[in-house]
C-alpha positions in Angstrom: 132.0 106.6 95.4 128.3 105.3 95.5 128.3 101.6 95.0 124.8 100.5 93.0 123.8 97.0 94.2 121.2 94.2 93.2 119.9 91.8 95.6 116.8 89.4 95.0 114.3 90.2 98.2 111.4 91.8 100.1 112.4 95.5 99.9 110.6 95.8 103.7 113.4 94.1 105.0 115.8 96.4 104.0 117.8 98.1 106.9 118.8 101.3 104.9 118.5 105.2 105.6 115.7 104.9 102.9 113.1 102.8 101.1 111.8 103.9 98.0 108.1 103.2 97.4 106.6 102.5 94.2 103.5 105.0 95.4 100.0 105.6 93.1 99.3 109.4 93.3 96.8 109.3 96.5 100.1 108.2 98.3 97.2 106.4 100.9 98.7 102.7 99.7 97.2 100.1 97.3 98.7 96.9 95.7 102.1 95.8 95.0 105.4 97.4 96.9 102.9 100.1 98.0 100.3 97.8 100.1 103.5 95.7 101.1 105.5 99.3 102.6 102.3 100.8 103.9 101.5 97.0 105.7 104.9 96.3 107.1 105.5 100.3 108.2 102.2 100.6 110.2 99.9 103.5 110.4 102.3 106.4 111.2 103.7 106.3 106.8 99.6 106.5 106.1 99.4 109.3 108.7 102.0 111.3 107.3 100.9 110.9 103.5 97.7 112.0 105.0 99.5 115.3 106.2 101.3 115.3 103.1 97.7 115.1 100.7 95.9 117.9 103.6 98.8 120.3 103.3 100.6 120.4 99.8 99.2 117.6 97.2 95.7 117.7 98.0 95.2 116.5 94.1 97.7 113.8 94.6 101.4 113.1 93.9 102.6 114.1 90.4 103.7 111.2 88.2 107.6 111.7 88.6 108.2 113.1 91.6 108.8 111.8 95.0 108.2 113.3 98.8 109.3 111.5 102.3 107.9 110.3 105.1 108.3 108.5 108.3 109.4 104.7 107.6 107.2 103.9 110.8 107.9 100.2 111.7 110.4 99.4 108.7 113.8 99.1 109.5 114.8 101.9 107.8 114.8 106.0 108.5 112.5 107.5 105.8 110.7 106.2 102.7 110.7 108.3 99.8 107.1 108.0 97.7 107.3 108.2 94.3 104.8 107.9 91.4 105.9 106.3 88.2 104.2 106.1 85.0 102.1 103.5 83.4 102.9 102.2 80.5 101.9 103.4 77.2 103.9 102.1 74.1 101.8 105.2 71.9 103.4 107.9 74.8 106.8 106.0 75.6 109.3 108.7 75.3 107.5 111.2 77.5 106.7 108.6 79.8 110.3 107.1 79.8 111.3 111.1 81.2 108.7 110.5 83.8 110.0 106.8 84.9 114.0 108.6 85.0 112.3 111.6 86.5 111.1 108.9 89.6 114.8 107.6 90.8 116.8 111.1 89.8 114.0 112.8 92.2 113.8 110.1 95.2 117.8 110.2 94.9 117.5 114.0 95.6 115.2 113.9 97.9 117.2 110.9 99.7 120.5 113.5 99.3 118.4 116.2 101.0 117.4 114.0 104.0 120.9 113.0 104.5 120.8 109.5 103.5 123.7 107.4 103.4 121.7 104.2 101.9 119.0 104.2 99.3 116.7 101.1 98.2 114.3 101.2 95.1 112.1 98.9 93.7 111.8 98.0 90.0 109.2 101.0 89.8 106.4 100.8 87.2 107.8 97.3 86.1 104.5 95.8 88.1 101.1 96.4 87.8 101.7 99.7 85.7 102.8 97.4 83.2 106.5 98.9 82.2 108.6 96.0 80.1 111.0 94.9 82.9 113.9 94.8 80.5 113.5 98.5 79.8 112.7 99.8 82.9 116.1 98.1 84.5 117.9 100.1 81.7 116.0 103.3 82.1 116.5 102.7 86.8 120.5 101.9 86.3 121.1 104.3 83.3 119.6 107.2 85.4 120.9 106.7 88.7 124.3 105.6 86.9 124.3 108.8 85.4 122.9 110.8 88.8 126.1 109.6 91.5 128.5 110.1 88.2 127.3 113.9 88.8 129.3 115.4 91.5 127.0 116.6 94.2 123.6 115.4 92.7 124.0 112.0 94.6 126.7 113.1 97.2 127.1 111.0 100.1 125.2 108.2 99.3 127.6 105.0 99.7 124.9 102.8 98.4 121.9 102.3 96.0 120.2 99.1 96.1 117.8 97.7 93.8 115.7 95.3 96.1 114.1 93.0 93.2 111.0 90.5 93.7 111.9 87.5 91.9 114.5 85.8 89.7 113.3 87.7 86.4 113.3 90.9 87.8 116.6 90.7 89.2 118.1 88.8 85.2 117.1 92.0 84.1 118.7 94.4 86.0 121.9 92.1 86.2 122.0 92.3 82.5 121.2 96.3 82.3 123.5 96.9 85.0 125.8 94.6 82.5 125.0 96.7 79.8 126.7 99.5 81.3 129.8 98.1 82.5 128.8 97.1 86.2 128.8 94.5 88.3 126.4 93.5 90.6 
């Protein structure tokens, strides 16, 4: 049974088979969890999203999906780039599928790598401007609902939701409340 976690933290420090990074669609870092991974994992993540934009997404990452790479100097095995949407309140409900289509597609790729550990961010909840409070419910309500599946999430013994600050982590407490989990 996967176990789905909360911690308060820097989601760098995480030792886990994979850290999921809140990516823009270049996938060649910027601000936020992205300039923090790229930072902290050293030049070899930027080389391989360089291989990555040379050889299949010369346009860029799609918004929703998600693609590995090295972890470089993080202490973890892969991170897993994803794209999530920004927020729109006019376009919520298409880009609510797009922010569930983010963790259901890192969790398969994670699954396809082998991982046995998972840790995501609060993705689009920053600078993309996603209301924290819904975004918590749309993260736990989709992975919830992926290692419920039999096989979509199988093997993973843990996600973890690495959150920057006390209000990030009230709300996913109280999401993951919401659906009848502890933290």
């Amino acid at each position: 049974m996967t176990q789905i976690t909360l911690i308060e933290g820097d989601i760098t420090d995480q030792q886990v088979d994979v850290v999921v990074n809140a990516a823009n669609s270049s996938l060649l870092g910027g601000g936020g969890v992205d300039g923090a991974i790229h930072r902290r994992g050293g030049p070899e993540i930027l080389e391989d999203c360089r291989r990555l934009r040379a050889s299949h997404y010369g346009k860029g990452l799609p918004t929703g999906r998600a693609v590995a790479t090295t972890a470089g100097r993080l202490p973890a095995h892969w991170v897993v780039h994803t794209v999530g949407p920004v927020f729109l309140e006019e376009d919520r409900p298409a880009r609510a599928a797009l922010l569930a289509s983010c963790y259901a597609e890192s969790l398969r790729v994670a699954v396809d790598l082998g991982a046995r550990t998972v840790a995501f961010p609060a993705v689009s909840a920053g600078v993309y401007g996603w209301p924290l409070e819904d975004a918590a419910r749309i993260a736990l309500t989709t992975v919830a609902e992926a290692v419920a599946e039999e096989g979509v999430a199988g093997g993973l013994a843990e996600v973890r939701f690495v959150l920057f600050g006390g209000g990030a982590y009230a709300a996913f407490e109280q999401a993951l409340r919401d659906l009848g989990q502890r933290s």
